[in-house]
ROKEZA-163368 format. One line per field, with one value per residue (C-alpha): residue in one letter; z, y negated, x negated. Coordinates in steps of 0.25 Angstrom, whole numbers, m for minus. Example, Ala and Ser with C-alpha at 12.3 -4.5 7.8 and 13.67 -1.06 7.14 Angstrom:
aa	(A_S)
z	(31_29)
y	(18_4)
x	(m49_m55)
END
This chain:
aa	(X_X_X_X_X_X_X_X_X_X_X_X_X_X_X_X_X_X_X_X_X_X_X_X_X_X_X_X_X_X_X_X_X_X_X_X_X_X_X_X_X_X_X_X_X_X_X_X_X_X_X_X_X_X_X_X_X_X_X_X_X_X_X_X_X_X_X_X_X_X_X_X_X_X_X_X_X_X_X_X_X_X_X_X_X_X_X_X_X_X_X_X_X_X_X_X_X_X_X_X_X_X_X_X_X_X_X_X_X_X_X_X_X_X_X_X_X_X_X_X_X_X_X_X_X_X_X_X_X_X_X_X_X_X_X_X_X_X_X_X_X_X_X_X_X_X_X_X_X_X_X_X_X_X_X_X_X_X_X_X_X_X_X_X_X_X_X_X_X_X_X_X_X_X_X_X_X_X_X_X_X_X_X_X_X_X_X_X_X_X_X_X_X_X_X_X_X_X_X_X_X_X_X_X_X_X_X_X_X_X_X_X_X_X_X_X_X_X_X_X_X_X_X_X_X_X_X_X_X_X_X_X_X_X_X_X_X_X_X_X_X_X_X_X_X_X_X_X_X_X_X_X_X_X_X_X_X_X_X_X_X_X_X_X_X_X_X_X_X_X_X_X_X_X_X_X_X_X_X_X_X_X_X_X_X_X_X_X_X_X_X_X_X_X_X_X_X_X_X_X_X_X_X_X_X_X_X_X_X_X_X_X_X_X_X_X_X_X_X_X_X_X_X_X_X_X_X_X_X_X_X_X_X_X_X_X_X_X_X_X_X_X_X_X_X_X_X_X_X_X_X_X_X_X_X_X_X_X_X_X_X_X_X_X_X_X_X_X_X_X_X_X_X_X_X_X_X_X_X_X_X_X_X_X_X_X_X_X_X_X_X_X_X_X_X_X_X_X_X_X_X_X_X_X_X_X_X_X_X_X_X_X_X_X_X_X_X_X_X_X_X_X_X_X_X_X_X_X_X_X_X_X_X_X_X_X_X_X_X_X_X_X_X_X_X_X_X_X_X_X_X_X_X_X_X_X_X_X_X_X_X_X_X_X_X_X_X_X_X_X_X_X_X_X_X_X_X_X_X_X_X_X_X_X_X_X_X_X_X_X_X_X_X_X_X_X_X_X_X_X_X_X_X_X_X_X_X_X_X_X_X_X_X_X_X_X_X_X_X_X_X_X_X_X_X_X_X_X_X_X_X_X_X_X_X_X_X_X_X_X_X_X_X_X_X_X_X_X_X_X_X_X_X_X_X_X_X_X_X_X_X_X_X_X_X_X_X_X_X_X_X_X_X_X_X_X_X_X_X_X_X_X_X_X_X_X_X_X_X_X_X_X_X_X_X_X_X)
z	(497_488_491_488_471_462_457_442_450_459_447_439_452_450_435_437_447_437_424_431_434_421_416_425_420_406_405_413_405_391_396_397_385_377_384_380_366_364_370_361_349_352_351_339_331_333_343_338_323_325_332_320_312_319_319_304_304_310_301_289_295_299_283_277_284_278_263_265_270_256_248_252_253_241_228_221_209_214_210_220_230_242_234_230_245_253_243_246_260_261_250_253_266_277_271_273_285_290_286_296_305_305_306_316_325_326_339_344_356_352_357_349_337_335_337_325_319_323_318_303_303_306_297_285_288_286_272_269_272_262_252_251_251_241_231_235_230_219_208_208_204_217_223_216_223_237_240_239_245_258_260_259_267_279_281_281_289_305_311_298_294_291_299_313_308_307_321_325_317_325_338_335_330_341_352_345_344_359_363_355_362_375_372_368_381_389_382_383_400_399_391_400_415_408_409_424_427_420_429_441_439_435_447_458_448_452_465_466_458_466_481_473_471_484_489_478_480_494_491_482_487_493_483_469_471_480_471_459_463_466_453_447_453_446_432_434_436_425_417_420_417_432_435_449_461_470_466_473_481_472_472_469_461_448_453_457_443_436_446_443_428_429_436_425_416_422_423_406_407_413_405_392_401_401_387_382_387_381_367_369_374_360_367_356_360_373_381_381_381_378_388_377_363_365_373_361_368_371_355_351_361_352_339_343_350_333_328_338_332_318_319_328_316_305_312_314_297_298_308_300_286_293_300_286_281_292_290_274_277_289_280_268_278_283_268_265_278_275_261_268_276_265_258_269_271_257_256_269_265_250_258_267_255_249_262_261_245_250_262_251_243_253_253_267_278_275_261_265_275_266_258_269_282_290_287_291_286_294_285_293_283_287_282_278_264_262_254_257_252_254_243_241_232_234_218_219_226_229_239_234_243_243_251_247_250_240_237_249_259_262_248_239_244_242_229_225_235_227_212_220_224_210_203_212_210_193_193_203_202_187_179_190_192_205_204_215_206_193_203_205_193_188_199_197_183_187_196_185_173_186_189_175_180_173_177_173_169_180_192_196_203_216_214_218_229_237_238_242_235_239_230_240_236_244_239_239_252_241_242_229_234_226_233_226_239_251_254_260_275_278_292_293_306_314_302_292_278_269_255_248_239_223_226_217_220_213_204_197_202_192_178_184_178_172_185_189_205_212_215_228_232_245_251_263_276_286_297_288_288_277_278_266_271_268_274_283_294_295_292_305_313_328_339_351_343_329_320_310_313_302_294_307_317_307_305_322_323_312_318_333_328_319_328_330_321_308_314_327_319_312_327_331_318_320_335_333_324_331_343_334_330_342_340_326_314_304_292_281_279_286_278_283_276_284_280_287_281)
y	(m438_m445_m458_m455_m452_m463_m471_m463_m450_m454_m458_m446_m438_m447_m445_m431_m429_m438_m429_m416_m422_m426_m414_m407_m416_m413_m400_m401_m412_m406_m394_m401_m410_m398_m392_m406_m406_m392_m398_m408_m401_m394_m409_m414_m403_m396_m405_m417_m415_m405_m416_m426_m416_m415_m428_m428_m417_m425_m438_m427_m422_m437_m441_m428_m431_m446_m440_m430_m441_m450_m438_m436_m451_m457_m451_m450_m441_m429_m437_m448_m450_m446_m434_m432_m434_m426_m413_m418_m417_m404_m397_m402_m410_m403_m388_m394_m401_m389_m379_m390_m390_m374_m373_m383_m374_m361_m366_m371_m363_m352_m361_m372_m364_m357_m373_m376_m364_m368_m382_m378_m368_m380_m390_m377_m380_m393_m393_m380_m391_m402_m392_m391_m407_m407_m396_m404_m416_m414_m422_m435_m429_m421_m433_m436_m422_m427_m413_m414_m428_m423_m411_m417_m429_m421_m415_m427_m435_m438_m426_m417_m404_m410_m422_m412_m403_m414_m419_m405_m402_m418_m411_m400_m408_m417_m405_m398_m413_m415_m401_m402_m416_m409_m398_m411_m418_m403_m401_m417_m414_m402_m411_m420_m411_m406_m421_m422_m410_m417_m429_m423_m415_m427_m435_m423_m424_m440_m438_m428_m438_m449_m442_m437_m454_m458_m446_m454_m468_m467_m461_m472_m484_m490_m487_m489_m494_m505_m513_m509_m517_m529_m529_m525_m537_m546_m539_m543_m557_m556_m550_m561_m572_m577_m575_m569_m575_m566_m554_m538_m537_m532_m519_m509_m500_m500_m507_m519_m519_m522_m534_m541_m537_m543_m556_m559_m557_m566_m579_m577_m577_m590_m596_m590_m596_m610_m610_m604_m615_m627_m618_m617_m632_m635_m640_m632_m638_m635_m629_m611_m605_m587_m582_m576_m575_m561_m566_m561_m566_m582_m581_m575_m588_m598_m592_m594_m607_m611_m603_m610_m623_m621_m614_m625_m633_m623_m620_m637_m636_m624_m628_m641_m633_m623_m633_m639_m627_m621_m636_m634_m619_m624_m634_m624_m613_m624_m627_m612_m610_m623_m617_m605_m610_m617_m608_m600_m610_m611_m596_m595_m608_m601_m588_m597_m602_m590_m587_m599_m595_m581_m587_m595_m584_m575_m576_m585_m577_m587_m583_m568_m572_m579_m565_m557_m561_m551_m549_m549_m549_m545_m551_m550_m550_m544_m556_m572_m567_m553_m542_m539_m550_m549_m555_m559_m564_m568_m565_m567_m556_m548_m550_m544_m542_m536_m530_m528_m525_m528_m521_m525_m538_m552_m560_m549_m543_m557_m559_m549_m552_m564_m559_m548_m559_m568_m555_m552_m566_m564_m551_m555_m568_m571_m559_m554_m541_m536_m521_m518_m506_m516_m526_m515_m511_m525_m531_m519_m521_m537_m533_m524_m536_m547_m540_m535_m520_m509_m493_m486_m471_m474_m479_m489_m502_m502_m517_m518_m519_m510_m515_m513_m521_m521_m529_m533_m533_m542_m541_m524_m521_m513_m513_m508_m505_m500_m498_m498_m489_m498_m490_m496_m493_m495_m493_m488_m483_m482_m474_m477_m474_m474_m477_m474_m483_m477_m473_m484_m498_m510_m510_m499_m484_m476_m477_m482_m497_m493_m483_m488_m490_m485_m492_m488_m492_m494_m496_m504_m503_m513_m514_m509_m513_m512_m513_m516_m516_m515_m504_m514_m512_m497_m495_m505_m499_m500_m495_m488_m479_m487_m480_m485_m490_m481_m480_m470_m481_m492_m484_m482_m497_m502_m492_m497_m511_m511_m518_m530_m542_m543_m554_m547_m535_m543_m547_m533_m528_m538_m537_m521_m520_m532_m524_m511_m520_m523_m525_m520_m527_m529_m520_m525_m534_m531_m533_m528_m533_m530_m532_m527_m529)
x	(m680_m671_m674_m690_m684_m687_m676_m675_m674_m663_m658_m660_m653_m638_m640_m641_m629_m619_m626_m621_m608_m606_m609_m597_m588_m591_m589_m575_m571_m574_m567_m554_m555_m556_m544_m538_m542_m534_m523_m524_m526_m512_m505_m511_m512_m499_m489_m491_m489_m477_m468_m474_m469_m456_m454_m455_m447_m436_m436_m436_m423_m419_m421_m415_m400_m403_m406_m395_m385_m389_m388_m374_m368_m376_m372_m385_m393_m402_m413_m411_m421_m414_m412_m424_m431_m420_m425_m439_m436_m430_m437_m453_m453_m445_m453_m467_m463_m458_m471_m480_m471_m471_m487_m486_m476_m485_m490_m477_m471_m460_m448_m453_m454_m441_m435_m441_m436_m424_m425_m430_m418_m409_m416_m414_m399_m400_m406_m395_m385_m392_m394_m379_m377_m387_m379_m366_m371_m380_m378_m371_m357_m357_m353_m340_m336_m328_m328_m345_m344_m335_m344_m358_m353_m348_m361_m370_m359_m360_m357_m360_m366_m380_m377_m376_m386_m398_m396_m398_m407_m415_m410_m419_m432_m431_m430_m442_m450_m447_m451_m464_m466_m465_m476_m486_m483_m485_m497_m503_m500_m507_m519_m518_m519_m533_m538_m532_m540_m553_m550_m548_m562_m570_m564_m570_m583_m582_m580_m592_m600_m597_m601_m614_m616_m614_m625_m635_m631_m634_m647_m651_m644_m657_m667_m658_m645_m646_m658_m651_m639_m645_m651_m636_m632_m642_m640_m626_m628_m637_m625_m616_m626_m628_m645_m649_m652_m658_m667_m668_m682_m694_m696_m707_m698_m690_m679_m691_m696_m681_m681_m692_m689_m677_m680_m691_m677_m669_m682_m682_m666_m664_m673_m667_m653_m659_m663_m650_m642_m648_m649_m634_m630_m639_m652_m660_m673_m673_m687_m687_m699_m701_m709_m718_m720_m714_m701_m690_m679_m687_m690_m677_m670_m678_m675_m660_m660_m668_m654_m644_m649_m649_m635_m629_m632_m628_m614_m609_m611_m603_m592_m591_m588_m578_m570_m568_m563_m555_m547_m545_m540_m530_m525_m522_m516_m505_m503_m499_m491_m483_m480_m475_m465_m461_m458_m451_m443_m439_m436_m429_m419_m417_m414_m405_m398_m397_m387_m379_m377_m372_m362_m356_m355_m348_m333_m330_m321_m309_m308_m306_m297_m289_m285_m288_m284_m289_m303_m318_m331_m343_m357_m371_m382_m395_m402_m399_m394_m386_m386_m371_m359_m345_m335_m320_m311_m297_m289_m275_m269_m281_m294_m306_m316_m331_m341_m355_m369_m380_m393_m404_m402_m406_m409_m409_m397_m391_m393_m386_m373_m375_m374_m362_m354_m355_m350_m340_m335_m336_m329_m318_m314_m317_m316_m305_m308_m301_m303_m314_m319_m321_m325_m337_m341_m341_m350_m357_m360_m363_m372_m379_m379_m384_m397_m399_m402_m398_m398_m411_m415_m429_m419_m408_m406_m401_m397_m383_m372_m364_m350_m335_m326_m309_m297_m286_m272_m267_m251_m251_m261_m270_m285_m293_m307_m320_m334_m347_m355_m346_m334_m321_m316_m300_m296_m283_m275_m289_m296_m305_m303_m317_m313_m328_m337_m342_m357_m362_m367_m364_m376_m386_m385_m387_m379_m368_m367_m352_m347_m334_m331_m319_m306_m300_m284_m280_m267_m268_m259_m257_m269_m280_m293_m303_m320_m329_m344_m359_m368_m374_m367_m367_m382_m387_m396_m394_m386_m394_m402_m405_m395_m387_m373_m367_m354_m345_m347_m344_m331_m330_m333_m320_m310_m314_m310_m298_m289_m298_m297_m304_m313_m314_m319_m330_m335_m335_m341_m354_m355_m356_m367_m375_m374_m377_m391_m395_m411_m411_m411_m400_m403_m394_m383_m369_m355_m340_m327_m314_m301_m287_m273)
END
């Protein structure tokens, strides 16, 4: 009975069979999208944005021990604006922060709800402990207090009130961050069982589908599929440009009608081949002939071969003029990129000059060595030139030796190590002054008059240098030291004694073009060893985790090699914070001075 159907009813019955399979399979797979979609609903709308906000949680809490921490070690009005944005953060940011992430945690499990309870409880601590910090210390006079300066100083320190209770406080974020990271994954599983159920389903539905097609395809093998393949096989050839050579019997049928169609198709496509292949090897004049006035493609073959000709002609003009051109423009391109380097190499030698000005500059190692016999310098600048210099002068029956690190790196910190060192050589050695506090305050007033800055109501300069300056009694074993933000470091019996810098730079910071520096005496013993030093070293990033080196393991490290020679330390100094690097890069310039007695 089946094979008596005409081919469009045996082909309305297979479309039937795949319609209501199709069918099936939309409704089970809607159903579990929709499960899907509410799933996924509960991640973006409340998991993901509560450990966003988390996170951002976090670097709040990260930046407030960073602000608290400048508070503390840098001496500075209310008004300043890590001041200004610590209150900010306490006051407006961590309150709406906490309100979201609040109205985030309404559909949080119990357990994780009374974490977070915990957590703003701890953070509530945390700011109690800033708030006192903040009444200790609340004016620049408040710092002139030791009493103030001990307090607020042990609680921000390693291992300090503030110190402790922030990476507690981290602890806690990061457990409730992890466990919220947990429920997503749970819950993305969960989404995606729903879609392993979906594929198990539609593969059964395949299955089913396929056994229904084999049932058919035998049916219709003999009347549909084996006629229709052989003309799939000459459409195919047809596709790939290759013409048939043999054809499928006639037939009486449908199939038997798309045949002959098709052969008739193929006689006009060899003759359009013919024709198109002496249009394309520029034989415009060649024989074609439409097979009737109403032959659109035969006309449309004629028009183009008419448009080939007159634009073969049109583009030689063309390729003529552009050639031209494309020659001007090369030329004027390897003008430019000649003047470029040019002018790169003209930069790069002044910069390289620039250096060898600076070396000569620098006091050579022999110099020191003359006065002080057991010394060392340690200089690595980040770039060619350097923002930090070392200085020293030899008068009589004193060494006078310097250590400073200028405003910003590379040239422009060189150029004022530059207008340091001419000072220092004025002040010194020809108005002979030997007093490292006047030293100070002279250079400092130089450095005002050289830049022609001068202090403001609307803001201040930060033009300047940090600087440790020592005068050397070489006759009494005495050392008069004065700081301008670098301290001095004598070691001494295996300890470290850390005699502190004025909280002023060399340069504008507030009114305090006339503020005198402070003179330091030390009486030396046999075997001590003293340190002058920029912050280069200390802040370098590196080590396993990225962090910076910082001032406890500089100390750690000067201790560990006290009975190693000057110029042993020196190696071990730079071969300790190349390894420190490894891969990163070098963030500022380097400077340590050490002498022992």
């Amino acid at each position: 009975m089946f094979s008596n159907l005409s081919i469009g009813r045996k082909i309305s019955l297979g479309f039937a069979i795949v319609i209501l399979a199709t069918i099936v399979a939309f409704f089970i797979t809607n159903s579990t999208f929709e499960t899907s979609r509410s799933i996924n609903d509960q991640i973006t709308k409340n998991h993901n944005p509560s450990i966003a906000k988390l996170e951002e949680l976090k670097l709040l809490i990260v930046r407030s021990k960073m602000l608290i921490n400048n508070w503390v070690y840098q001496a500075t009005p209310p008004e300043f604006e890590d001041k200004v944005a610590l209150n900010n953060l306490t006051d407006s940011e961590f309150p709406a922060l906490k309100l979201e992430i609040e109205g985030l945690a309404t559909t949080w499990e119990d357990t994780a709800r009374t974490d977070l309870d915990s957590l703003f409880i701890s953070i509530g601590d945390l700011w109690a402990l800033h708030s006192f910090i903040k009444q200790t210390l609340n004016g620049i006079e408040s710092y002139n207090d030791p009493f103030n300066q001990f307090s607020a100083n042990g609680m921000v320190e390693e291992g300090g009130e503030i110190d402790m209770l922030t990476d507690e406080i981290l602890v806690q974020l990061n457990s409730i961050i992890d466990h919220k990271k947990s429920r997503t994954a749970d819950i993305t599983d969960e989404m995606l069982s729903q879609f392993d159920l979906v594929q198990l389903l539609i593969i059964n539905l395949g299955i089913a589908l396929t056994l229904a097609g084999i049932i058919i395809a035998f049916l219709t093998t003999r009347t549909i599929v084996s006629p229709v393949r052989k003309l799939r096989l000459i459409l195919l050839d047809l596709s790939k440009g290759i013409f048939p050579k043999s054809w499928i019997d006639h037939r009486s049928d449908e199939i038997g009608e798309m045949a002959s169609a098709l052969e008739t198709v193929v006689a006009g496509l060899r003759r359009t081949k013919d024709f198109a292949i002496s249009v394309g090897s520029g034989t415009y004049d060649s024989d074609y002939t439409p097979l009737s006035q109403q032959d659109e493609l035969g006309q449309s073959l004629l028009v183009m071969r008419k448009n080939l000709q007159e634009y073969s002609e049109d583009m030689e003009e063309k390729v003529r003029e552009r050639t031209a051109e494309v020659v001007r423009q090369k030329e004027e391109i390897q003008k430019q990129s000649e003047q470029i380097a040019e002018l790169y190499e003209q930069v790069k030698d002044s910069i390289l000059y620039a250096k060898r000005i600076q070396e000569a500059i620098l006091p050579s190692k022999e110099e020191i060595n003359h006065a002080l016999k057991e010394s060392m310098v340690l200089f690595r600048p980040k770039d060619i030139v350097s923002g930090d210099f070392y200085w020293f002068s030899d008068k009589q029956d004193k060494a006078i030796i310097a250590a400073a690190d200028c405003t910003g790196h590379g040239v422009p910190g060189a150029l004022m190590s530059m207008i340091g060192s001419s000072l220092l050589n004025e002040i010194v050695n020809e108005k002979e002054i030997t007093s490292p506090a006047e030293i100070l305050l002279a250079l400092k007033q130089g450095v005002i008059k050289a830049l022609n800055k001068h202090p403001s109501v609307n803001g201040q300069t930060k033009d300047g240098m940090d600087i440790a300056l020592c005068s050397i009694d070489k006759n009494s074993r005495k050392i008069h030291y004065a700081g301008a933000n670098n301290p001095l470091w004598l070691i001494r019996n295996g300890e470290i004694i850390d005699y502190r810098a004025d909280r002023q730079p060399v340069g504008i910071y507030g009114d305090n073009q006339d503020t005198p520096y402070t003179n330091h005496e030390l009486e030396l013993q046999k075997g001590d060893t003293i340190y002058i030093f920029s912050d280069g070293y200390a802040d370098q990033f590196g080590g396993p985790n990225g962090k910076k080196f910082k001032y406890s393991q500089f100390k750690k490290l000067l201790l560990s090699i006290q009975e190693r020679a000057m110029d042993e330390q020196r190696e071990i100094l730079n071969s300790t914070i190349e390894e420190w690097m490894g891969d990163e890069e070098q963030i500022d310039d380097i400077l340590v001075v050490g002498i022992r007695f």
